[in-house]
SEROKOL-985418 format. One record per residue (C-alpha): chain; x, y, z; residue in one letter. Coordinates in nm, 3 decimals, decimal comma. Layout:
residues N
<c = A&px = X&py = Y&pz = Z&r = a>
...
This chain:
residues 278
<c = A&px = 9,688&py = 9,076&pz = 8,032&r = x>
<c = A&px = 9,923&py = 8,784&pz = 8,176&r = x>
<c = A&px = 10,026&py = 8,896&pz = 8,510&r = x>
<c = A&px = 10,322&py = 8,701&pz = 8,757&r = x>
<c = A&px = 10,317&py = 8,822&pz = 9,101&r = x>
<c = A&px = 10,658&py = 8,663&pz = 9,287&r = x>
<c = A&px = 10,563&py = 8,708&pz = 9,705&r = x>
<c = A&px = 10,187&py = 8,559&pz = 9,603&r = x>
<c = A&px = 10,163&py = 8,388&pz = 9,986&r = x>
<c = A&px = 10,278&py = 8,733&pz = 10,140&r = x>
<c = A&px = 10,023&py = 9,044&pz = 10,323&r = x>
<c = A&px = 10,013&py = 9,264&pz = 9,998&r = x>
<c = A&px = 10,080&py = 8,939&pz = 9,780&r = x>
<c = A&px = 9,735&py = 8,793&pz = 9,859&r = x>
<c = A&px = 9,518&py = 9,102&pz = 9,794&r = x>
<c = A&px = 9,696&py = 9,168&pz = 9,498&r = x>
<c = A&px = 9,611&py = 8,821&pz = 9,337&r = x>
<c = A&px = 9,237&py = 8,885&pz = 9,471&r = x>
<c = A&px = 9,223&py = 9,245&pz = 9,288&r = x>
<c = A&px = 9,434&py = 9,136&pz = 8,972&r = x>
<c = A&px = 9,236&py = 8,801&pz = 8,905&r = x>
<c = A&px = 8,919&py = 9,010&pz = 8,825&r = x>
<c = A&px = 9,041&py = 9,105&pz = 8,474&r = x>
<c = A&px = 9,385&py = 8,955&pz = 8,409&r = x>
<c = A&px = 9,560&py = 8,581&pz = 8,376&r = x>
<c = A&px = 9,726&py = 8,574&pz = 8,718&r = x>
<c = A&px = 9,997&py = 8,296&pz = 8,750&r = x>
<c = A&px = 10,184&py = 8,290&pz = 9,120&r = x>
<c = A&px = 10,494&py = 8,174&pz = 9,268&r = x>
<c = A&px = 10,567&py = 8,128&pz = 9,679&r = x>
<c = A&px = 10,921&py = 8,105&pz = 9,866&r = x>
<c = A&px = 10,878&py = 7,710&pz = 9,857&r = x>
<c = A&px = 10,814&py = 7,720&pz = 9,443&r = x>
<c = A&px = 11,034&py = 7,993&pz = 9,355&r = x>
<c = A&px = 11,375&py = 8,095&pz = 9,496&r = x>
<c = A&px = 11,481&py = 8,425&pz = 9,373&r = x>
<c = A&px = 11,813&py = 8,396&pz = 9,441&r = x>
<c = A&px = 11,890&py = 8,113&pz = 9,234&r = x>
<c = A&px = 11,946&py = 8,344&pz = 8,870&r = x>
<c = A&px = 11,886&py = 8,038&pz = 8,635&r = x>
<c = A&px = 11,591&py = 7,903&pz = 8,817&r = x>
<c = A&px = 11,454&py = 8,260&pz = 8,824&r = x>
<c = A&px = 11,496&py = 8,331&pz = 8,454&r = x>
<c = A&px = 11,369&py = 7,965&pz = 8,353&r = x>
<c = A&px = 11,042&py = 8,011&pz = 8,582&r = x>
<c = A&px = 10,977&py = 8,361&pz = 8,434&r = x>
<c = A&px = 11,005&py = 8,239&pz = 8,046&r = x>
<c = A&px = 10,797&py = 7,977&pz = 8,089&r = x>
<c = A&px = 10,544&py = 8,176&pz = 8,221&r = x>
<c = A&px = 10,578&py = 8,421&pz = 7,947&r = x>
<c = A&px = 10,367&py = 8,755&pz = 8,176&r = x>
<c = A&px = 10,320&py = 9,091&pz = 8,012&r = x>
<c = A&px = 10,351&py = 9,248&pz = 8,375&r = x>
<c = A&px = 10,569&py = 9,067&pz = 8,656&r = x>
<c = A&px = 10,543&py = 9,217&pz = 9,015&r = x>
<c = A&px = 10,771&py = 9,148&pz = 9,222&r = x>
<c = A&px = 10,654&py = 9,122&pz = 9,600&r = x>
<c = A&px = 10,869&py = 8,860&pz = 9,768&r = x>
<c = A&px = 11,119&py = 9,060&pz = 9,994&r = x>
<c = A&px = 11,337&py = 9,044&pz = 10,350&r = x>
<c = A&px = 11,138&py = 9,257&pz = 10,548&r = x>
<c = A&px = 11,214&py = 9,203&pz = 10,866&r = x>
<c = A&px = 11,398&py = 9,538&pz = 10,938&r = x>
<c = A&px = 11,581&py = 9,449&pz = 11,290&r = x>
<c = A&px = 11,681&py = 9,098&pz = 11,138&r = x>
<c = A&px = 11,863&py = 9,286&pz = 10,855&r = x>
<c = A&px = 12,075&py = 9,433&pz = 11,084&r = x>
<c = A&px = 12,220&py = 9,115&pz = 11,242&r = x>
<c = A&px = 12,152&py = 8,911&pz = 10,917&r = x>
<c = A&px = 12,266&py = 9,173&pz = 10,650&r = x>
<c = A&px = 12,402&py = 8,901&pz = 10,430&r = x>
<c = A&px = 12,053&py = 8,731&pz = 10,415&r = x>
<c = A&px = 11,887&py = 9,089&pz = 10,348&r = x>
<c = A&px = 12,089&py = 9,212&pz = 10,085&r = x>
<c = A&px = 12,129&py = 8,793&pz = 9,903&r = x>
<c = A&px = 11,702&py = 8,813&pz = 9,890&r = x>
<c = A&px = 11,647&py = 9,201&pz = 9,843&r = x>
<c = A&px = 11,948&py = 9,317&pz = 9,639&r = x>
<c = A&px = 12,041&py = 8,992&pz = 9,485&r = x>
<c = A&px = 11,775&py = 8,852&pz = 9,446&r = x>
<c = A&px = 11,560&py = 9,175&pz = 9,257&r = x>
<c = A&px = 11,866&py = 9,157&pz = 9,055&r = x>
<c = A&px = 11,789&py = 8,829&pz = 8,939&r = x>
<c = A&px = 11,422&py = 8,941&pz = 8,894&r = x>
<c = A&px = 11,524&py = 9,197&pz = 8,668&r = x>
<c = A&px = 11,747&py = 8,988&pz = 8,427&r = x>
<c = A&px = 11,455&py = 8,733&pz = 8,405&r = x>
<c = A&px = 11,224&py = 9,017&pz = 8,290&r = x>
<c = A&px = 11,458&py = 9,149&pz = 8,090&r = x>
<c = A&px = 11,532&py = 8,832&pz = 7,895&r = x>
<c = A&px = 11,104&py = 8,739&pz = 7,884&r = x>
<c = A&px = 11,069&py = 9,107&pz = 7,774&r = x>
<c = A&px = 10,802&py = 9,184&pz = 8,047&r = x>
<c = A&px = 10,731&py = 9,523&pz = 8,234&r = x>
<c = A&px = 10,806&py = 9,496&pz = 8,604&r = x>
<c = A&px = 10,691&py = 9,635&pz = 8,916&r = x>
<c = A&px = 10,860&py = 9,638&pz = 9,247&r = x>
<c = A&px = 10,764&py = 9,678&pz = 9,539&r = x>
<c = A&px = 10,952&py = 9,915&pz = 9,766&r = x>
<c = A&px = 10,967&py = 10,142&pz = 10,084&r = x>
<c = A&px = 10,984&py = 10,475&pz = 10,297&r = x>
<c = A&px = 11,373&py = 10,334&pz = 10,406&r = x>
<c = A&px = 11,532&py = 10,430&pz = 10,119&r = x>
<c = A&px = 11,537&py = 10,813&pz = 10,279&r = x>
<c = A&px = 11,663&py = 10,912&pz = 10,580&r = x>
<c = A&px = 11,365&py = 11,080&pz = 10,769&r = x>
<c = A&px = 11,554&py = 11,421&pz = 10,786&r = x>
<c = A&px = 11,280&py = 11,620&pz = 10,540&r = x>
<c = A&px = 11,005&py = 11,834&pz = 10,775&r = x>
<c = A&px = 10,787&py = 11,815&pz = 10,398&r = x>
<c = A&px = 10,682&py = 11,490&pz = 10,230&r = x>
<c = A&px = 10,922&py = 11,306&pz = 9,975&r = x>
<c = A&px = 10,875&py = 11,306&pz = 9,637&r = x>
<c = A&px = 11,021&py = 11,073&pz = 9,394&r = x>
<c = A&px = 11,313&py = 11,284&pz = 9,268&r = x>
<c = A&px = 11,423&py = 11,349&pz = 9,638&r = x>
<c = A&px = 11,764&py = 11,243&pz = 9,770&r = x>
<c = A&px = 11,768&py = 10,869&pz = 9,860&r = x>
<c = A&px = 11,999&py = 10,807&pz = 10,183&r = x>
<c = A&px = 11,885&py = 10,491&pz = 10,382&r = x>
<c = A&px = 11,990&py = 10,470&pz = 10,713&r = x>
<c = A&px = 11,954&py = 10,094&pz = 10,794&r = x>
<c = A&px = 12,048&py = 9,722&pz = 10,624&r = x>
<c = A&px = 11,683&py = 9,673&pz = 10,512&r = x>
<c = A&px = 11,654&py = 10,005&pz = 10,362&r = x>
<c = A&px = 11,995&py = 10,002&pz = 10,185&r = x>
<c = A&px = 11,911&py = 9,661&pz = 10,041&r = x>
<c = A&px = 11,596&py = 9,760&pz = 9,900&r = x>
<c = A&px = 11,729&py = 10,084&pz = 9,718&r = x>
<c = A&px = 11,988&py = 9,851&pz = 9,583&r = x>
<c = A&px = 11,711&py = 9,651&pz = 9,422&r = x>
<c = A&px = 11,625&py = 10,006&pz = 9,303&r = x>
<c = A&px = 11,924&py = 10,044&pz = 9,169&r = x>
<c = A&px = 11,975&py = 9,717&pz = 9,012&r = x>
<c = A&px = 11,650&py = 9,754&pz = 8,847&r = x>
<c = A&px = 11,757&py = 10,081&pz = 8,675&r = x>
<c = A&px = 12,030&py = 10,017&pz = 8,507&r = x>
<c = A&px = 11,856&py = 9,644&pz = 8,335&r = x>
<c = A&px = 11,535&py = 9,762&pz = 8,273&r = x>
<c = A&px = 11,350&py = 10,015&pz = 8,022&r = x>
<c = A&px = 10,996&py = 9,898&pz = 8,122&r = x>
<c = A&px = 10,964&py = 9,937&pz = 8,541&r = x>
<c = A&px = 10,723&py = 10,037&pz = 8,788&r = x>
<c = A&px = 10,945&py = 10,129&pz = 9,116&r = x>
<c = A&px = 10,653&py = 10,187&pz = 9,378&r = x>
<c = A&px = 10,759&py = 10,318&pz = 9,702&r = x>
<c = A&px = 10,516&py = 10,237&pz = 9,976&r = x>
<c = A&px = 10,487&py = 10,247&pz = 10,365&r = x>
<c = A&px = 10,334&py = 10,122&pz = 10,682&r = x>
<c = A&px = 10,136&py = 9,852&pz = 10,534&r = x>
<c = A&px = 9,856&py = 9,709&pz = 10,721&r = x>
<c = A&px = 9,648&py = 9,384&pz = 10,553&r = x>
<c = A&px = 9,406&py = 9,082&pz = 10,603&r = x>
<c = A&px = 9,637&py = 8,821&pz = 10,530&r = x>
<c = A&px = 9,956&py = 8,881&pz = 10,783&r = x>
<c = A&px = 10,069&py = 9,046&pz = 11,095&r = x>
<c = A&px = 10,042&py = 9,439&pz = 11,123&r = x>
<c = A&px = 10,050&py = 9,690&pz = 11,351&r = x>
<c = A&px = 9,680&py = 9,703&pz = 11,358&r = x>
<c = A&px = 9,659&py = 9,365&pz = 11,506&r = x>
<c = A&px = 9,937&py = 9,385&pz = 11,700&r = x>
<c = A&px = 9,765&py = 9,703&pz = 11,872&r = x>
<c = A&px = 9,392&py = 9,498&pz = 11,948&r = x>
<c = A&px = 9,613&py = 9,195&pz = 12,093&r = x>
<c = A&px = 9,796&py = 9,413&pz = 12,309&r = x>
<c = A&px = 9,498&py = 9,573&pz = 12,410&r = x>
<c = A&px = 9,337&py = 9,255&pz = 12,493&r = x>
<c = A&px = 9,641&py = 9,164&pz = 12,737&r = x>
<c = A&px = 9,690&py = 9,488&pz = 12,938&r = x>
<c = A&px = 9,527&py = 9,881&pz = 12,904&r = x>
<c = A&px = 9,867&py = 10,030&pz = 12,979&r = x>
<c = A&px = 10,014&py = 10,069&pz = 12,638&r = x>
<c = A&px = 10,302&py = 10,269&pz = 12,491&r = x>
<c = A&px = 10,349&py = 10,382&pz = 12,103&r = x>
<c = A&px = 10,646&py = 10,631&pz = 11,997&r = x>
<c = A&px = 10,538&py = 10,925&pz = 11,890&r = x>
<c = A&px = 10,809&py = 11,097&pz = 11,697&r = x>
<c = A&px = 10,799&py = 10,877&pz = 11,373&r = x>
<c = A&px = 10,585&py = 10,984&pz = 11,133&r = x>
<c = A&px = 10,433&py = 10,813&pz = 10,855&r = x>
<c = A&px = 10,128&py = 10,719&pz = 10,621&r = x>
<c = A&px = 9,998&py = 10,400&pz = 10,708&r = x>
<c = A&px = 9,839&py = 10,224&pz = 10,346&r = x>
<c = A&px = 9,579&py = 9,967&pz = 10,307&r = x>
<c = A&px = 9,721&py = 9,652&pz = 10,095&r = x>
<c = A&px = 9,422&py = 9,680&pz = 9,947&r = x>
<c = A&px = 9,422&py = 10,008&pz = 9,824&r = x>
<c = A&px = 9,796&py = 9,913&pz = 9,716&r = x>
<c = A&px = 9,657&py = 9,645&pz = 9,544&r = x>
<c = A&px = 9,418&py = 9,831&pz = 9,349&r = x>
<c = A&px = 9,633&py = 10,157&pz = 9,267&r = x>
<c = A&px = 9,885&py = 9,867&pz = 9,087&r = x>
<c = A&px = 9,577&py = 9,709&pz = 8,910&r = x>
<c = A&px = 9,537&py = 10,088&pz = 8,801&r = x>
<c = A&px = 9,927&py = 10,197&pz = 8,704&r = x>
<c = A&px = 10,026&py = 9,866&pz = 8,478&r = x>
<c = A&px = 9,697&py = 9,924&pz = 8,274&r = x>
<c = A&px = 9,929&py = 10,240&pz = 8,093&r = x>
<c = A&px = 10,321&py = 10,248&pz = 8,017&r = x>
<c = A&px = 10,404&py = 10,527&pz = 8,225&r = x>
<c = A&px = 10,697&py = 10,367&pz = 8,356&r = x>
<c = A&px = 10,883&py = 10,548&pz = 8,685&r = x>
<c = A&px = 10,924&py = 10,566&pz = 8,998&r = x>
<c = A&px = 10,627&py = 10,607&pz = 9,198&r = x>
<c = A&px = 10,531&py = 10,656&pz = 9,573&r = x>
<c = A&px = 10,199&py = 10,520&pz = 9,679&r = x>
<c = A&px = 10,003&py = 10,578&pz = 10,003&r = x>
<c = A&px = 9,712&py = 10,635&pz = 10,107&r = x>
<c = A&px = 9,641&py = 11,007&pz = 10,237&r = x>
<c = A&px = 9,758&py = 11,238&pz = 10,509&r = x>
<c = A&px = 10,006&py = 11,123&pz = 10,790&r = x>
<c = A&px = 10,073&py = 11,001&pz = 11,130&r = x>
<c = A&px = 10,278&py = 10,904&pz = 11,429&r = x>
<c = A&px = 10,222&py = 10,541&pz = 11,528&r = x>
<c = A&px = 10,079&py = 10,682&pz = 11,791&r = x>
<c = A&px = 9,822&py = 10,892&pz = 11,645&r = x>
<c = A&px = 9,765&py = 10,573&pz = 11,434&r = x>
<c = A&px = 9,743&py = 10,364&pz = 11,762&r = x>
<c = A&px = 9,512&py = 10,608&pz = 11,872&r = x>
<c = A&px = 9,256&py = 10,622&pz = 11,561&r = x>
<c = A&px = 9,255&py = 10,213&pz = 11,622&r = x>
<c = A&px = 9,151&py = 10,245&pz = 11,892&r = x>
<c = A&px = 8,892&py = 10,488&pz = 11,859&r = x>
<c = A&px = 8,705&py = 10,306&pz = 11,552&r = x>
<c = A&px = 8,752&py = 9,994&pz = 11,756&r = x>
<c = A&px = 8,517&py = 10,137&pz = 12,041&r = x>
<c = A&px = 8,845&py = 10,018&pz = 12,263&r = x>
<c = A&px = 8,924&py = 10,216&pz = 12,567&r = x>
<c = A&px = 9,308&py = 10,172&pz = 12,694&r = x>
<c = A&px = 9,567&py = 10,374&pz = 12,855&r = x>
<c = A&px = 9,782&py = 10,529&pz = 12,565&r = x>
<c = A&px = 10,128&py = 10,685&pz = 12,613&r = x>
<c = A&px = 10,355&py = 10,839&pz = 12,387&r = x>
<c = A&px = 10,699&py = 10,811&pz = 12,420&r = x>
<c = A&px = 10,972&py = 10,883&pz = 12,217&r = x>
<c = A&px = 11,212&py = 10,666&pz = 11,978&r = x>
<c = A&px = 11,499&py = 10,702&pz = 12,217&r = x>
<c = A&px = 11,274&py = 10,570&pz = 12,457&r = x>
<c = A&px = 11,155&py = 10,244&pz = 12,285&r = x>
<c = A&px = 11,472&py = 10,119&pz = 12,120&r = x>
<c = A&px = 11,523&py = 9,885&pz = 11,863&r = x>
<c = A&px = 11,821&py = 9,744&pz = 11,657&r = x>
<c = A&px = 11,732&py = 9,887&pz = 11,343&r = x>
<c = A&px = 11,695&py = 10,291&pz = 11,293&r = x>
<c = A&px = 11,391&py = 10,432&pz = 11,193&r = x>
<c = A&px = 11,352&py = 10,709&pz = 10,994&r = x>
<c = A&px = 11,164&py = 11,001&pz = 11,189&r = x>
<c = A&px = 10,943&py = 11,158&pz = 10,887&r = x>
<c = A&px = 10,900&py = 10,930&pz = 10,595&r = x>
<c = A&px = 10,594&py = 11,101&pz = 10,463&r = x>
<c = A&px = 10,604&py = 10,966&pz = 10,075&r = x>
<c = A&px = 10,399&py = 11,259&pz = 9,867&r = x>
<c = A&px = 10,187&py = 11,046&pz = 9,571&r = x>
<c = A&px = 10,355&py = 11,301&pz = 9,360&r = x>
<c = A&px = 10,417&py = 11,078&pz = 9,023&r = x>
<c = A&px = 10,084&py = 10,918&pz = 9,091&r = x>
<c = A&px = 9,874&py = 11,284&pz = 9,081&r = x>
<c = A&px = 10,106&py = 11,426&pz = 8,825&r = x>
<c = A&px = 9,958&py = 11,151&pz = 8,596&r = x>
<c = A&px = 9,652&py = 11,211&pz = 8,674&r = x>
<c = A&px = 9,530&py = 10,878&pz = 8,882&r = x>
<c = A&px = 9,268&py = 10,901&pz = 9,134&r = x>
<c = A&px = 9,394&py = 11,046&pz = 9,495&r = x>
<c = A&px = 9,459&py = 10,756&pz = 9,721&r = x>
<c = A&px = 9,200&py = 10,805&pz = 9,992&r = x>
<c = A&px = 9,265&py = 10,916&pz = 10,353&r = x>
<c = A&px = 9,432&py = 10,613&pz = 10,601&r = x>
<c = A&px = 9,140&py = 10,709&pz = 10,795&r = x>
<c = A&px = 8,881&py = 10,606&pz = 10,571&r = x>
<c = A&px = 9,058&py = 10,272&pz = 10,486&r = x>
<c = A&px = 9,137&py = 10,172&pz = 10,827&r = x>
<c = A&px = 8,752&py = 10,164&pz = 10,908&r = x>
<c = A&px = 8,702&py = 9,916&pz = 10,576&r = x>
<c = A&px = 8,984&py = 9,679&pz = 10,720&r = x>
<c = A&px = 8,815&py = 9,688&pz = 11,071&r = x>
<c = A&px = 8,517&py = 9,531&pz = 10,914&r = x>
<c = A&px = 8,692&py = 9,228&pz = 10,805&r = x>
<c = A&px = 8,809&py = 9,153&pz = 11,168&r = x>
């Protein structure tokens, strides 16, 4: 299988050309050799690469920029799937996006499953359900994977971010009140390998198992990391940011078990493997 991955320099990018390379053609574009927002450059770059399967990994995700550059968020996440879209239309591919936990609000108290009420509450996550959007009404042959809290070798995470703080001072606080299911690129990586082997086109949400608050997750870091620091939870309202967060955005794998795929193992489990690669 020929497979384009747009977002090839980015955290899940990288992984996914490792994983995909294995048993597939894998051609690649970056942000300096492909701008998605430029429609006729987009659909001329996607032709001549001719892929069965294009994913479609290059996004704005910087979720407090969004809110002071929503023009910028919406021109590369909105407009710029958009143009994504077309191009696979027009080269006849199958595409998968790559998407996130913001489209819904964070109201629920029980896990979200694909057919639940969208209602993003911030720029980024409005943007990125409008790249849902524009992707339903163009396309016949999709893969809309919903995702959240990814963690990787190749770019900044909260996993890092938590060791380097802990290497600066022992007094650390992590909100408590957001919860979540932190996912392994990797695994990510793998469970796409996995889906775009079948045409069971949909929506999807993939994560890996069971749930958190960052500072549960915080806390788990630190205890496979044999590091011992002074951790305090605190709420949202007390650690505020420009962009809202939504405070349960527990995606179920419904779509992914109702097909019958492997269950995504526990955030637990993968955390340790991406310990050993730092």
């Amino acid at each position: 299988m020929k497979i384009m991955i747009i977002g090839s320099e980015g955290m899940l990018g990288h992984d996914l050309v490792d994983v995909l390379s294995v048993d597939n053609e894998v051609c690649t574009t970056t942000i300096d050799t492909l701008d998605i927002t430029d429609i006729n450059k987009t659909i001329k770059t996607v032709k001549e690469n001719n892929p069965d399967v294009l994913i479609h990994a290059a996004a704005f995700t910087d979720v407090d920029s969004s809110e002071s550059n929503p023009d910028l968020a919406f021109k590369v996440n909105a407009t710029g799937t958009r143009n994504v879209a077309v191009a696979c239309q027009k080269a006849d591919c199958a595409m998968v996006y790559i998407c996130t936990d913001y489209v819904f609000d964070g109201t629920n108290s029980s896990p979200y499953r694909e057919y639940d009420q969208t209602h993003p509450l911030g720029v980024y996550g409005k943007t990125k359900h409008t790249g849902e959007l524009y992707i339903r009404d163009l396309l016949n042959k999709f893969y809309i994977i919903r995702t959240s809290w990814l963690y990787g070798y190749h770019g900044p995470n909260f996993v890092t971010t938590m060791l380097n703080l802990a290497k600066k001072t022992k007094n650390i606080n992590v909100v408590n009140d957001q919860i979540g299911s932190p996912t392994y690129t990797v695994d990510l990586a793998n469970a796409i390998a996995l889906l775009i082997k079948k045409p069971t086109y949909g929506i999807y949400h993939v994560t890996n198992s069971e749930n958190c608050s960052w500072y549960d997750f915080a806390a788990e870091i630190f205890k496979q990391s044999k590091v011992d620091v002074n951790l305090k939870p605190v709420t949202t309202e007390e650690f505020p940011r420009p962009a809202p967060r939504p405070k349960y955005s527990v995606l179920e794998n419904y779509n992914w078990n109702m097909e019958g795929y492997p269950r995504m193992r526990s955030y637990k489990e993968a955390l340790t493997d991406y310990l050993k690669l730092l």
